[in-house]
C-alpha positions in Angstrom: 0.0 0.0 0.0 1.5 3.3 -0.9 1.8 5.8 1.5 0.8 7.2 -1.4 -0.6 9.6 0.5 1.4 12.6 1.6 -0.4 16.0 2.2 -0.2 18.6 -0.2 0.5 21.7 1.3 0.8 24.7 -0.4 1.8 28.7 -0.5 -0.6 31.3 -1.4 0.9 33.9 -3.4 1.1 37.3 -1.5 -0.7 40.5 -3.3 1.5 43.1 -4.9 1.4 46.5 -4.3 3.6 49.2 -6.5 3.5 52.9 -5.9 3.5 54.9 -8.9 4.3 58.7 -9.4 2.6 60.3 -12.4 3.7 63.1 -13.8 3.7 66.5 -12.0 0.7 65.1 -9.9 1.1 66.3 -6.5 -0.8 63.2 -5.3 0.5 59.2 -4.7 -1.3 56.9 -6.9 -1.4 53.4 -5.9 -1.6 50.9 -8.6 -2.9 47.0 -7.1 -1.6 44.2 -8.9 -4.8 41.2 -8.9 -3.3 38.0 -7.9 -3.4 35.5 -10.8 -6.6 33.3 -10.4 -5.9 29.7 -9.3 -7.1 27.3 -12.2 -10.4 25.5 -11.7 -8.3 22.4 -12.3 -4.7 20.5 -12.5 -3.7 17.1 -13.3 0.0 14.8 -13.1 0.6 11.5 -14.6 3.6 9.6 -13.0 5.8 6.7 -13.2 8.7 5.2 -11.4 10.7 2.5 -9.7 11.3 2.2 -6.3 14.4 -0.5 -5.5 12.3 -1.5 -2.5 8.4 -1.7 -1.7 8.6 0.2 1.7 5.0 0.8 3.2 4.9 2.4 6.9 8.5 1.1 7.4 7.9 -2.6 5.9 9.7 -4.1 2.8 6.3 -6.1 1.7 8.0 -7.4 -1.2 10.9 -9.5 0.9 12.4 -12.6 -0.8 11.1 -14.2 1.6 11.7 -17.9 -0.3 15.4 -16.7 -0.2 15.1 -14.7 2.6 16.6 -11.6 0.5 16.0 -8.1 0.9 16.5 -7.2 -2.6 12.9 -8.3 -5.0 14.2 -6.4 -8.4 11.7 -3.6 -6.8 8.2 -2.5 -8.2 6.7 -0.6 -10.9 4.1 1.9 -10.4 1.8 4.5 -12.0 -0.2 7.1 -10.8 -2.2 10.1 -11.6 -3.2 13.3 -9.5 -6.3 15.0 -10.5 -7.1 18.4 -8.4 -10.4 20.4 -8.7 -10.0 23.8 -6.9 -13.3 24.3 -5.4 -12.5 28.1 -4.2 -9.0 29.5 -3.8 -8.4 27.8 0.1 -10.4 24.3 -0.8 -10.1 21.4 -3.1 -10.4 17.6 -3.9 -7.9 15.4 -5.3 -8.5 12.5 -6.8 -5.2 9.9 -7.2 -5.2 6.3 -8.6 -1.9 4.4 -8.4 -0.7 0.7 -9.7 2.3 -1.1 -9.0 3.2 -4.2 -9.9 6.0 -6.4 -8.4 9.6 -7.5 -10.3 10.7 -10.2 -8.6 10.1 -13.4 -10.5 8.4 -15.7 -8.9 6.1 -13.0 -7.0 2.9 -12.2 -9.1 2.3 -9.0 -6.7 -0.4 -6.5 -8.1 -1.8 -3.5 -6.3 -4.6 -0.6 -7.0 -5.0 2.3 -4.7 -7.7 5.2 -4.8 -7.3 8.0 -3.2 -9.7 11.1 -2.2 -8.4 14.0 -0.5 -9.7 17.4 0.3 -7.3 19.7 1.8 -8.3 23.6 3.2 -5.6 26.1 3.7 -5.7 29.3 5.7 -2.7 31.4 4.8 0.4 29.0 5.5 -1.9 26.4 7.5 -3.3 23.3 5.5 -5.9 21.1 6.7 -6.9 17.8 5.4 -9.5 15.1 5.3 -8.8 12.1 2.9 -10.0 8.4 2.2 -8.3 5.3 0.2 -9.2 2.3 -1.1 -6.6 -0.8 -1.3 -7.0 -3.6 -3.4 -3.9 -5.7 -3.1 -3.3 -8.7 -5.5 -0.5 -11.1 -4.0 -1.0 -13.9 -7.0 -2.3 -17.3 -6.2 -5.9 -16.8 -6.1 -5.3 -14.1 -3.0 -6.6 -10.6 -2.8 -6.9 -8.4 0.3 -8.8 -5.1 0.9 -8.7 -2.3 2.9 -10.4 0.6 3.5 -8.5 3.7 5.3 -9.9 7.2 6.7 -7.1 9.8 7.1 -7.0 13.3 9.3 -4.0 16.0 8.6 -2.7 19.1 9.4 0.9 20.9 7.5 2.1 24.3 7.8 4.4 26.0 5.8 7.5 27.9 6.7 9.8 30.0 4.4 13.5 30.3 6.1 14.7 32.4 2.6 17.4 29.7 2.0 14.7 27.0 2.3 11.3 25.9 2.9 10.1 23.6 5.8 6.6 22.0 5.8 6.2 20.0 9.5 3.1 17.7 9.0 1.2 15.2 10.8 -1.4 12.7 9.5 -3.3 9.7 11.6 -4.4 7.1 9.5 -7.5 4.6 10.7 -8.2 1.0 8.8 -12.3 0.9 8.8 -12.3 -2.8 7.4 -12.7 -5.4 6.4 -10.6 -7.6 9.2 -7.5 -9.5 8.2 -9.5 -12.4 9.8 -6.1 -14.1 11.1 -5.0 -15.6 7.7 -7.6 -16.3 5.7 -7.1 -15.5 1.9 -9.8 -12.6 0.2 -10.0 -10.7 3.5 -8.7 -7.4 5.0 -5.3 -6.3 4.1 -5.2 -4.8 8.2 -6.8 -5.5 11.0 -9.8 -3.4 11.6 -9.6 0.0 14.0 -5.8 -0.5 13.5 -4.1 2.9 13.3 -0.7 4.8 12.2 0.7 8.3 12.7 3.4 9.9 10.9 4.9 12.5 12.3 7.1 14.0 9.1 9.1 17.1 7.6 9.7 18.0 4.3 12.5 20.6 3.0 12.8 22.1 -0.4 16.6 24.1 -1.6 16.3 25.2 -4.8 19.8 24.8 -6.2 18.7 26.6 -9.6 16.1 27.4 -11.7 15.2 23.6 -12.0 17.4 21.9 -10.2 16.3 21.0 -6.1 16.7 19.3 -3.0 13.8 18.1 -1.2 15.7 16.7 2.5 12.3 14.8 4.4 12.7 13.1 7.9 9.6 11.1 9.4 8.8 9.5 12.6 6.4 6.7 12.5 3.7 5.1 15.7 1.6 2.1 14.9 -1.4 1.1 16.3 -1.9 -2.4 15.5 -1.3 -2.5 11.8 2.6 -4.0 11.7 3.6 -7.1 13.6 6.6 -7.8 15.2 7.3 -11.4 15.8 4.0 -11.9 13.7 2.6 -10.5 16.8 0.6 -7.0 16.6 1.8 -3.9 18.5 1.2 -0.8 19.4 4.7 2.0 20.0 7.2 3.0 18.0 7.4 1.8 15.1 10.2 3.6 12.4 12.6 6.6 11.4 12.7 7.1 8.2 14.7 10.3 6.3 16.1 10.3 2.6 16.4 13.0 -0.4 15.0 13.7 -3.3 16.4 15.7 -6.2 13.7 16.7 -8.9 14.9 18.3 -11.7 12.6 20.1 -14.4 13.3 20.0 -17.7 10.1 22.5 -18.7 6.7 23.4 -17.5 5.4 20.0 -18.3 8.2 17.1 -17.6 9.7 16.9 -14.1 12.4 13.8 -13.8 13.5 13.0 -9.9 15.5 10.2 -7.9 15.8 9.7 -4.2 17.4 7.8 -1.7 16.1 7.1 1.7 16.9 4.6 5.0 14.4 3.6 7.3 15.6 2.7 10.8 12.8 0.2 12.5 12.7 0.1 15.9 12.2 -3.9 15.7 11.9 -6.2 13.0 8.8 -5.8 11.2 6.5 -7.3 8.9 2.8 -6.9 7.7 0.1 -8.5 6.7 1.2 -8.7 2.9 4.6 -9.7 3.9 4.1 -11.9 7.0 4.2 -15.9 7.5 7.1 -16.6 9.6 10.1 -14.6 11.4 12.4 -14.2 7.9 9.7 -12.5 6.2 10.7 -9.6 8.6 12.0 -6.5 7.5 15.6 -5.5 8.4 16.3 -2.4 11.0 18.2 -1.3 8.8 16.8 -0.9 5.4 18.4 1.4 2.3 16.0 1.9 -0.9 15.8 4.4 -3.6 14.4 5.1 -7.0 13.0 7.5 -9.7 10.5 8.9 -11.6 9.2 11.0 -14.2 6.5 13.4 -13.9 3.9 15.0 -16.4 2.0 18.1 -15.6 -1.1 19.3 -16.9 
């Protein structure tokens, strides 16, 4: 499941006032630039490869026949699609797909996304749901259905922007029913916070560095020692470096480690003890973005 699923928080431009003198006029006219009107609409189409499947600080794509970290990775597409229902509110609507590399996994998942976010001035508010449909091959496919609850703000240090966030995510159902097959990817009123901040230096014109660090508490929806818990569950920080090549293509990579605070492992990615998720785990991976 992707943690697909970041708030979108956003600046609102600041209104521009030029003083003009005319002439001989004795007299200051004041000339009000209008802000540009946000668009009614925007869209992105995306695709990538991440060297690792990491969800909520588990690898759910482990070797686990092998009991290898490295799966050759997964595949993914997704789209964004934002309607702008006055200048502080909107809803986004956000498909994704990935599909497993490893060779003898047949791993398939869909996620759906809806998100409305409110902003007042640097503040962002937001209220989302998604749907998981997780295919794992062999007849086997798992569901979920997750509420989420956020809040971001914005800060603007001059040589860098800093947006602190925090986001609780609640599984409504169905229940993983302990096992069975075509059931609940999580067990139900299982819960997750992320505590997260992310940077943005802009080296040039197109070129940045987007520095993130997160903290991560589950409720119930990880296992340790195929046991469910509820504490601390991961640190995760990394880098991305998006680069824009015009108004309409972005291109990006990233690196990132996640730190567990035990060995973990998931519903997908559960069974036994070596399906557990390394401490220390080191992923990357890219992508190309289209803007609309």
């Amino acid at each position: 499941m992707k943690l697909t699923k970041i708030v979108a928080i956003s600046s609102l431009a600041a209104l521009a006032i030029t003083p003009v003198f005319a002439g001989a006029k004795s007299f200051k006219e004041t000339v009000v630039v209008q802000e540009e009107a946000k668009p009614a609409w925007s869209a992105s189409l995306s695709t990538g490869w991440d060297s690792l499947y990491m969800f909520r600080g588990v690898n759910v794509l482990r070797d686990r026949a092998n009991n290898n970290e490295w799966d050759n990775g997964i595949q993914w597409t997704a789209a964004s699609f934002t309607y702008n229902l006055t200048d502080n509110d909107s809803l986004t609507l956000s498909p994704w797909m990935g599909y497993g590399l490893a060779a003898d996994q047949a791993y398939k998942e869909f996620d759906l996304a809806l998100n409305y976010a409110h902003t007042i001035d640097a503040l962002t508010l937001g209220l989302g749901y998604t749907f998981y449909d997780v295919m794992a091959g062999g007849g086997a496919q798992n569901y979920a259905h997750e509420l989420n609850a956020s809040v971001g703000y914005n800060l603007d240090l001059g040589f860098m922007k800093l947006t602190p966030s925090v986001t609780y995510f609640y599984n409504i159902g169905p229940d993983n029913h302990n096992g069975e097959t075509n059931r609940g990817s999580l067990s139900s009123a299982s819960g997750y916070l992320s505590l997260r901040v992310d940077g943005s230096i802009a080296i040039t014109d197109r070129l940045s560095l987007n520095p993130y660090v997160g903290y991560g508490i589950n409720f119930r929806q990880n296992y340790e020692d195929n046991e469910e818990f509820n504490g601390s569950n991961n640190v995760e920080y990394g880098v991305a470096a998006p680069f824009k090549i015009n108004n309409t293509i972005t291109v990006s990579a990233y690196i990132a480690q996640s730190i567990a605070f035990q060995e973990l492992n998931n519903t997908s990615a559960s069974g036994n003890d070596v399906d557990s998720t390394r401490q220390f785990t080191t992923f990357g991976g890219a992508k190309v973005t289209f803007s609309f």
